[in-house]
PyMOL commands that place a pseudoatom at each C-alpha (Angstrom):
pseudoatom trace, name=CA, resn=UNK, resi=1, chain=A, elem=C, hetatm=0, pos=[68.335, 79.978, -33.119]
pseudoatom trace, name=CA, resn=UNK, resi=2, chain=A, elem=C, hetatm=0, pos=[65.253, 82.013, -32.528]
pseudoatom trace, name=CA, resn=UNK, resi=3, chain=A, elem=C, hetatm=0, pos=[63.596, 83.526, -35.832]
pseudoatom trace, name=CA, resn=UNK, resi=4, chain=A, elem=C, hetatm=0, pos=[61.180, 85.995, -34.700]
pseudoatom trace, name=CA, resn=UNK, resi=5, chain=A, elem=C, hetatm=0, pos=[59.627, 85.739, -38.454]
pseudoatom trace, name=CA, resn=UNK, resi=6, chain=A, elem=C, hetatm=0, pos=[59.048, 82.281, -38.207]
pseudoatom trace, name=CA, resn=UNK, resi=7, chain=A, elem=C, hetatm=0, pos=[57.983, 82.864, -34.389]
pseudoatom trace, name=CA, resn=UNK, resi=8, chain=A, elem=C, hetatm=0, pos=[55.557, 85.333, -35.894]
pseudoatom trace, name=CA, resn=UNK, resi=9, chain=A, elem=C, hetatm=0, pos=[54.328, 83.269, -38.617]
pseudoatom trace, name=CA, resn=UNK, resi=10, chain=A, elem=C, hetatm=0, pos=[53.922, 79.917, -35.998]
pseudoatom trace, name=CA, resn=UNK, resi=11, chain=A, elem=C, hetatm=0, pos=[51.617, 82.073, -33.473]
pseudoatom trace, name=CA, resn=UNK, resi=12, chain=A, elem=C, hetatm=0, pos=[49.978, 83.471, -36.250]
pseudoatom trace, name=CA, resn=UNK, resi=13, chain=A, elem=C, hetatm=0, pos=[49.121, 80.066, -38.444]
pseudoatom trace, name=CA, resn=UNK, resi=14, chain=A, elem=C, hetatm=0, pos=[51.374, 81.711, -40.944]
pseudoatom trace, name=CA, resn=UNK, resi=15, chain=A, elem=C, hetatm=0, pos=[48.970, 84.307, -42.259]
pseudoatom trace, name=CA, resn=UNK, resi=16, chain=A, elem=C, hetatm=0, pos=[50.470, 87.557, -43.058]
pseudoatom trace, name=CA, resn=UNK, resi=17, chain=A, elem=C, hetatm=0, pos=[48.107, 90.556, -44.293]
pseudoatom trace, name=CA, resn=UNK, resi=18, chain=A, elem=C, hetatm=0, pos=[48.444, 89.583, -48.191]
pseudoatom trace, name=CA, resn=UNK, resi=19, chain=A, elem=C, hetatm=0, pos=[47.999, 85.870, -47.400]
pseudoatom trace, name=CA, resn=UNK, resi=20, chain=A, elem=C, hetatm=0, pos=[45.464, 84.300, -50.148]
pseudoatom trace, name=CA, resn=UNK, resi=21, chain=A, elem=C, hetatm=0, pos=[45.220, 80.878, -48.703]
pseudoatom trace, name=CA, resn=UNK, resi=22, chain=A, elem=C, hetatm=0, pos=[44.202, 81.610, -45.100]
pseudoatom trace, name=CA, resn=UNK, resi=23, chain=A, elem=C, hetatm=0, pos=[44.338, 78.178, -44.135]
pseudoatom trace, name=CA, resn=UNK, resi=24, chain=A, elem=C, hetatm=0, pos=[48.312, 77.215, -45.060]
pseudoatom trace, name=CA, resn=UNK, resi=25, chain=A, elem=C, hetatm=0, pos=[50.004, 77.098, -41.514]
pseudoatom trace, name=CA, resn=UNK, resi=26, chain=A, elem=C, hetatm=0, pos=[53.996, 77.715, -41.950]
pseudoatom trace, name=CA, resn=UNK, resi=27, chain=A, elem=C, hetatm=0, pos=[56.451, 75.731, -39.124]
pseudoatom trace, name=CA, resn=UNK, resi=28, chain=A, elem=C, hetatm=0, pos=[59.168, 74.038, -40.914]
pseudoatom trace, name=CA, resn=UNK, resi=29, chain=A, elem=C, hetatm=0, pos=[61.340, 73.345, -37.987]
pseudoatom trace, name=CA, resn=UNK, resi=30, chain=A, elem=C, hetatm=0, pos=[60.240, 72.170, -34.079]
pseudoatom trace, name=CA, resn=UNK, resi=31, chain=A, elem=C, hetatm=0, pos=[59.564, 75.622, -31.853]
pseudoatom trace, name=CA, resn=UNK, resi=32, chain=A, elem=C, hetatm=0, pos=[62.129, 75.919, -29.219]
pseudoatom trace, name=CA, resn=UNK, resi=33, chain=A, elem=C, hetatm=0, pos=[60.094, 75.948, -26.512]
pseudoatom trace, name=CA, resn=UNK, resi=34, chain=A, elem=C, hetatm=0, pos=[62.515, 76.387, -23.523]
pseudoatom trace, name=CA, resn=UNK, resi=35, chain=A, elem=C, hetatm=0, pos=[64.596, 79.352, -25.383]
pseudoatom trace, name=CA, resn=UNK, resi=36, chain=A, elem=C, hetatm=0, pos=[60.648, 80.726, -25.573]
pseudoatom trace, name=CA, resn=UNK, resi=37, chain=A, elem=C, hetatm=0, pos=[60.063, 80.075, -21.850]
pseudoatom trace, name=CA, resn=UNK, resi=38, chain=A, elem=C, hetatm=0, pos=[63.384, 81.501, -21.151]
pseudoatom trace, name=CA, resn=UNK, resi=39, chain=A, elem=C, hetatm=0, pos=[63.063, 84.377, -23.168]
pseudoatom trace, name=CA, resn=UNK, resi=40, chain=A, elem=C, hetatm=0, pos=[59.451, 85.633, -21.503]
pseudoatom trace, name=CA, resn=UNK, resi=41, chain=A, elem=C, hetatm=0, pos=[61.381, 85.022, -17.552]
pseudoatom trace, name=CA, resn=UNK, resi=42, chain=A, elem=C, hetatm=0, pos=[64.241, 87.061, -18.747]
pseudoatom trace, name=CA, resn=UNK, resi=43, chain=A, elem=C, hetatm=0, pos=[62.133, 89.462, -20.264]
pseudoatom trace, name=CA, resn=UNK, resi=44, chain=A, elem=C, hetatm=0, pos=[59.617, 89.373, -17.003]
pseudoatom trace, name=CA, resn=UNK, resi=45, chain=A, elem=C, hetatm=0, pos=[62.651, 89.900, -15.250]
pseudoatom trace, name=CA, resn=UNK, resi=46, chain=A, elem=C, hetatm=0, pos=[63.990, 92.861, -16.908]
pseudoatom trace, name=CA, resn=UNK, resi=47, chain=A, elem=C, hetatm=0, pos=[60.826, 94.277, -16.519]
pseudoatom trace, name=CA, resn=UNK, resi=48, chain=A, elem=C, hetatm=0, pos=[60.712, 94.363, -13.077]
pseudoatom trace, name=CA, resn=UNK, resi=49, chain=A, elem=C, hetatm=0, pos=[64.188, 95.130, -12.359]
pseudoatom trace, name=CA, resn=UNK, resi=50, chain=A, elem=C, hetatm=0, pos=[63.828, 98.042, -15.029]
pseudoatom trace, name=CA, resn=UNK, resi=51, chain=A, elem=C, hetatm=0, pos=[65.818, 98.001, -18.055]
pseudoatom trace, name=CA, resn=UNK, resi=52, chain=A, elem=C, hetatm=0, pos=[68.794, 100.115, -16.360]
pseudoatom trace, name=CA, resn=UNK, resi=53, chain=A, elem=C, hetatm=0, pos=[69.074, 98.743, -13.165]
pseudoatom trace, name=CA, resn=UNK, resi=54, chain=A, elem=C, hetatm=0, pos=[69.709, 95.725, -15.353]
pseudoatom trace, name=CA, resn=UNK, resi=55, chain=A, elem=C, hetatm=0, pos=[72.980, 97.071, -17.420]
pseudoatom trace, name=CA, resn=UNK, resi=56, chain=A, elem=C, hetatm=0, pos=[74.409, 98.473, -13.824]
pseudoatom trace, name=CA, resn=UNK, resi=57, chain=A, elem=C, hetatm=0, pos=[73.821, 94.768, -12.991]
pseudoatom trace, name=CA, resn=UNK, resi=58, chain=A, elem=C, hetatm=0, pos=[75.711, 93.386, -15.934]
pseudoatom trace, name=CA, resn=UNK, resi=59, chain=A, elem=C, hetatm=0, pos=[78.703, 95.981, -15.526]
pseudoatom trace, name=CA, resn=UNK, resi=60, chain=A, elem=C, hetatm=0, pos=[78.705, 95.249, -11.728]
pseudoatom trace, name=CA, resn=UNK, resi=61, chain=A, elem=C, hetatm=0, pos=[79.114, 91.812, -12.629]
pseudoatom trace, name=CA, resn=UNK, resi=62, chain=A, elem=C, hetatm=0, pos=[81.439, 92.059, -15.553]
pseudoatom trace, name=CA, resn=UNK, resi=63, chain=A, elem=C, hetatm=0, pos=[84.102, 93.956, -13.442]
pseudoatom trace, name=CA, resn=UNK, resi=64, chain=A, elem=C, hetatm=0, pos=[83.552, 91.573, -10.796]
pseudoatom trace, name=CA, resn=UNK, resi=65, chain=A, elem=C, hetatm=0, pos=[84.690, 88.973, -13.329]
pseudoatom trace, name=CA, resn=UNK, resi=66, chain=A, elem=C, hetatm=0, pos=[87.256, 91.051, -14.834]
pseudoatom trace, name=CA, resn=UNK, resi=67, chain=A, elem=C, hetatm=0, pos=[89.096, 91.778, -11.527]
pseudoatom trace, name=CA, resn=UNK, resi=68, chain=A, elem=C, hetatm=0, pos=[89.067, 87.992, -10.563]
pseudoatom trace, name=CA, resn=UNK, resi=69, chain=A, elem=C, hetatm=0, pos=[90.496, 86.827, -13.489]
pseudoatom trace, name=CA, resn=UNK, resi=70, chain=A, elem=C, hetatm=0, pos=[93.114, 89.125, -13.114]
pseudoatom trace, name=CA, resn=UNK, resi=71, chain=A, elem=C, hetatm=0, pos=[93.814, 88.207, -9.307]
pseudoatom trace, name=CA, resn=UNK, resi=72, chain=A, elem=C, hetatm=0, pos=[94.602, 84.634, -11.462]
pseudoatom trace, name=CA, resn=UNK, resi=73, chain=A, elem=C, hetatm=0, pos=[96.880, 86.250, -13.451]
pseudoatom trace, name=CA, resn=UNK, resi=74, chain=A, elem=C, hetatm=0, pos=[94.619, 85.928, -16.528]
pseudoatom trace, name=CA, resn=UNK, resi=75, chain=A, elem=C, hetatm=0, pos=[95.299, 88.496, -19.360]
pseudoatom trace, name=CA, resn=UNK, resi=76, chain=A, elem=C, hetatm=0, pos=[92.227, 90.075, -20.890]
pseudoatom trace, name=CA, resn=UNK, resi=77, chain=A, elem=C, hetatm=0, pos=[92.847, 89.743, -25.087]
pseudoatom trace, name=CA, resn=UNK, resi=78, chain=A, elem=C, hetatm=0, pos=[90.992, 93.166, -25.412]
pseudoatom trace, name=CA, resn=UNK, resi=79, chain=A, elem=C, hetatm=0, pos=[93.410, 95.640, -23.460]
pseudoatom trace, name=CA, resn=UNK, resi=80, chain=A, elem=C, hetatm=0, pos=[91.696, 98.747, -22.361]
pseudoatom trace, name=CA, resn=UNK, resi=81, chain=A, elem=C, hetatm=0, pos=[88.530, 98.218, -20.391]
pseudoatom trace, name=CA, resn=UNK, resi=82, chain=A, elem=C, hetatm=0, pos=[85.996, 100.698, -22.147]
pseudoatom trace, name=CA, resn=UNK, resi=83, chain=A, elem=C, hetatm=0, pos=[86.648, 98.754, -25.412]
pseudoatom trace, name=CA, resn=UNK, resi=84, chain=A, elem=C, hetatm=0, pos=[85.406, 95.435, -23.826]
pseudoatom trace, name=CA, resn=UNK, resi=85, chain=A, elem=C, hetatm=0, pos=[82.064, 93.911, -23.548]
pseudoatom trace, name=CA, resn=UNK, resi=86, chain=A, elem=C, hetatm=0, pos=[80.006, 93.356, -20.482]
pseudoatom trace, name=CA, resn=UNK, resi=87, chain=A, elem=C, hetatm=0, pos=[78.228, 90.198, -21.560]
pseudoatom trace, name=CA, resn=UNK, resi=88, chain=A, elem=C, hetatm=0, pos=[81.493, 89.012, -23.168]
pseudoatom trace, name=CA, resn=UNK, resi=89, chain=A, elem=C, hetatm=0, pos=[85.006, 88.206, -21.568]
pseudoatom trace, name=CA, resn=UNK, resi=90, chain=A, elem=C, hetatm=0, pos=[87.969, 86.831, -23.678]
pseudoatom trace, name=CA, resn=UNK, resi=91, chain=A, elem=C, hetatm=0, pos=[91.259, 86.206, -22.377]
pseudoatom trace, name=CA, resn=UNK, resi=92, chain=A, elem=C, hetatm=0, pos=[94.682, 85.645, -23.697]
pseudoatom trace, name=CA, resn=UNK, resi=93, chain=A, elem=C, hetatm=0, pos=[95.075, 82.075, -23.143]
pseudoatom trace, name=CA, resn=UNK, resi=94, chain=A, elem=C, hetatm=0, pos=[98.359, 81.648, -20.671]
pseudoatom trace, name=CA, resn=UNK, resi=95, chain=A, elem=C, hetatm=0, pos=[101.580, 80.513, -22.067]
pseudoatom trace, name=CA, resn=UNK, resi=96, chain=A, elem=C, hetatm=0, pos=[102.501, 76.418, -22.132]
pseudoatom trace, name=CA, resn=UNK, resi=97, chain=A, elem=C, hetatm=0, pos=[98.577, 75.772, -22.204]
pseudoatom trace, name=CA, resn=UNK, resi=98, chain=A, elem=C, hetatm=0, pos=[97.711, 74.080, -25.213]
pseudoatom trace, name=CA, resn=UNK, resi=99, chain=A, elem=C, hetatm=0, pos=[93.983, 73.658, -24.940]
pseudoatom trace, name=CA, resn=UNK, resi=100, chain=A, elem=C, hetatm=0, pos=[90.840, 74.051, -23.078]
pseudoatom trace, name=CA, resn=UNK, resi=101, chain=A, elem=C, hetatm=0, pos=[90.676, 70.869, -20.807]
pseudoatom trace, name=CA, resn=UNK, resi=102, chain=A, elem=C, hetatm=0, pos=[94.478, 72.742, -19.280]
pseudoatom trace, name=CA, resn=UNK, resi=103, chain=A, elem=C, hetatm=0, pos=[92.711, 76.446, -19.192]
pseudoatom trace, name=CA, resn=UNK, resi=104, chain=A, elem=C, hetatm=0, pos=[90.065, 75.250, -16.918]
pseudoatom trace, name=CA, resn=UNK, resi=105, chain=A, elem=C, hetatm=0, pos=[92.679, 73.201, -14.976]
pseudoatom trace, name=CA, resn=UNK, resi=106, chain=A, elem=C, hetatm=0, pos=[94.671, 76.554, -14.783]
pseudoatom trace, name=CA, resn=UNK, resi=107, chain=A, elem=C, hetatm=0, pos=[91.529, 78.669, -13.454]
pseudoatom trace, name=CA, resn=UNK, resi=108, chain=A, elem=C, hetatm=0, pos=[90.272, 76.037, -10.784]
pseudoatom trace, name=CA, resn=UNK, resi=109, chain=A, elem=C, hetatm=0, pos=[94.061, 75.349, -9.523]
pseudoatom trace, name=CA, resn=UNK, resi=110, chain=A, elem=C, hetatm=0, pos=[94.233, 79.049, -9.049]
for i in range(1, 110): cmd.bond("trace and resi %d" % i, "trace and resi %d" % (i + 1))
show_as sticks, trace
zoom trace
């Protein structure tokens, strides 16, 4: 998980403002350093693309999604499309399928 306090407090050698002992550096856990790297390209990204070119993007995508998992006969648990996230997609999972090893089955047989 990425703590942006701790990030803060890493990059800074822990020193906030009312910091008496400027020399105690705070890092009690390993930085994730891909999620970082990550973070920054998706960010650089964004930034190019522009912010709102980047939700059409998502939505584009989502209903793209959305209207192939319905081709599959896959039920989406939240019913009416303006209620439903685009970054987020949960089905109903099909009748007689008992776990996720058979709903994967289901999706690539289909």
């Amino acid at each position: 998980m990425l703590d942006m306090k701790e990030l803060t407090e890493f990059w800074r050698g822990g020193l906030n403002d009312d910091d008496e002992d400027e020399d105690e550096r705070k890092c009690h856990h390993t930085l994730p350093v891909l999620q970082l790297y990550a973070l920054r390209e998706a960010l650089s990204i964004i930034a190019a693309e522009t912010l709102e070119k980047s939700w059409e993007r998502h939505e584009t995508t989502s209903k793209r999604l959305s209207d192939g998992l319905e081709k599959i006969d896959l039920q989406h648990f939240v019913k009416k499309s303006k209620h439903r996230l685009t970054g987020t997609i949960v089905i109903k999972v099909p009748e007689g399928i008992s776990n996720i090893t058979k709903v994967l089955k289901y999706v690539k047989e289909k």
